[in-house]
C-alpha positions in Angstrom: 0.0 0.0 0.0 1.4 3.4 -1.1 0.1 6.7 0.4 0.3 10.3 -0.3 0.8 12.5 3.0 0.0 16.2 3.3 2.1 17.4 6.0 0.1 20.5 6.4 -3.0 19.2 6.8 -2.2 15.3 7.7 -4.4 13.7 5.5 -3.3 10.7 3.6 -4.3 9.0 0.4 -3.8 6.1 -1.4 -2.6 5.9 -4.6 -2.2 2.3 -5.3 -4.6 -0.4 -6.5 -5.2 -3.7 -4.4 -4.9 -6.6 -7.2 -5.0 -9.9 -5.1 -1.4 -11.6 -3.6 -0.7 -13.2 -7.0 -0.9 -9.7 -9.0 2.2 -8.8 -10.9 3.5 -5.3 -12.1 2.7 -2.2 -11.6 0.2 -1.0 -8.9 -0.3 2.2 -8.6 -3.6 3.9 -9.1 -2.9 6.7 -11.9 -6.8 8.2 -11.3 -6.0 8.6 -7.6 -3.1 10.5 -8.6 -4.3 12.3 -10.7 -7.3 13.1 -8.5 -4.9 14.4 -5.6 -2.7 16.7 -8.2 -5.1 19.5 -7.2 -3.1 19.4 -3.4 0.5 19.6 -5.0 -1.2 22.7 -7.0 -2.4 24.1 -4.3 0.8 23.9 -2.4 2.9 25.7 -5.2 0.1 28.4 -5.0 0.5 29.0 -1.4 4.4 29.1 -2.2 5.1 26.5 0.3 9.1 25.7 1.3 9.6 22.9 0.0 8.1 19.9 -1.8 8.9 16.1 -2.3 7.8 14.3 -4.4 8.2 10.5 -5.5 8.7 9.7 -8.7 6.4 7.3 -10.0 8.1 6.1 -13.6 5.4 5.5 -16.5 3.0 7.5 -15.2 5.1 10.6 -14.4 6.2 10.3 -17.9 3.5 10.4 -19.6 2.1 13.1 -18.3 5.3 15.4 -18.7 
């Protein structure tokens, strides 16, 4: 299970996809993290200090 953390405001969502013990490859849930880009805007917009964020391979890249 991966989850997104808001420091700020504590709250946490998950961004990965639960596929069963025998799933393979990648799990992560692209809609959730897409639906939670709004948070990392707002951040930017309140010109925050500083900002991590994972890298996520595929799905970073393709919307680059």
């Amino acid at each position: 299970m991966l989850n997104l953390v808001d420091l700020r405001s504590g709250q946490r969502a998950r961004i990965t996809q639960t596929r069963g013990r025998e799933s393979r490859g990648c799990k992560l849930d692209e809609q959730g993290l897409v639906a939670l880009s709004h948070r990392i805007d707002a951040s930017i917009a309140d010109r925050v200090d500083l900002i991590v964020i994972s890298r996520f391979g595929r799905a970073e890249a393709a919307d680059g």
